[in-house]
Legacy VTK file of the C-alpha trace (Angstrom):
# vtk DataFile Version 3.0
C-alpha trace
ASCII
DATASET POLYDATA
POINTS 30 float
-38.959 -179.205 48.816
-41.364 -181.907 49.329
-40.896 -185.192 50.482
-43.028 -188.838 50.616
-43.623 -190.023 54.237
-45.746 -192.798 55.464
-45.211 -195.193 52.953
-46.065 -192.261 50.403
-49.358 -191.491 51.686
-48.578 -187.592 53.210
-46.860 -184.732 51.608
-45.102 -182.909 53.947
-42.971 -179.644 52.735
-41.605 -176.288 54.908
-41.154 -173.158 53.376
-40.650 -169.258 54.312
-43.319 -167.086 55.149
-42.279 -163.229 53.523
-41.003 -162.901 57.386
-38.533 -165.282 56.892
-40.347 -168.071 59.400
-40.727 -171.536 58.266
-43.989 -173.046 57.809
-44.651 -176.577 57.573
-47.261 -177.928 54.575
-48.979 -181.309 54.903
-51.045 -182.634 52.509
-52.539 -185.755 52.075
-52.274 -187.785 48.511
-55.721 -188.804 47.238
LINES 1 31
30 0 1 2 3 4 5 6 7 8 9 10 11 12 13 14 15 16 17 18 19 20 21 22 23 24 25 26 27 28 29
């Protein structure tokens, strides 16, 4: 699951690695 932050400018999202710890993805829109 992803979700806007920042007014919509950054991407941030958490998933699970294959061990089962979350990892958390930010991206920034373009």
């Amino acid at each position: 699951e992803a979700g806007p932050m920042n007014a919509g400018t950054t991407i941030i999202a958490f998933v699970e690695d294959p061990d089962g710890y979350p990892i958390e993805l930010i991206g920034k829109k373009d």
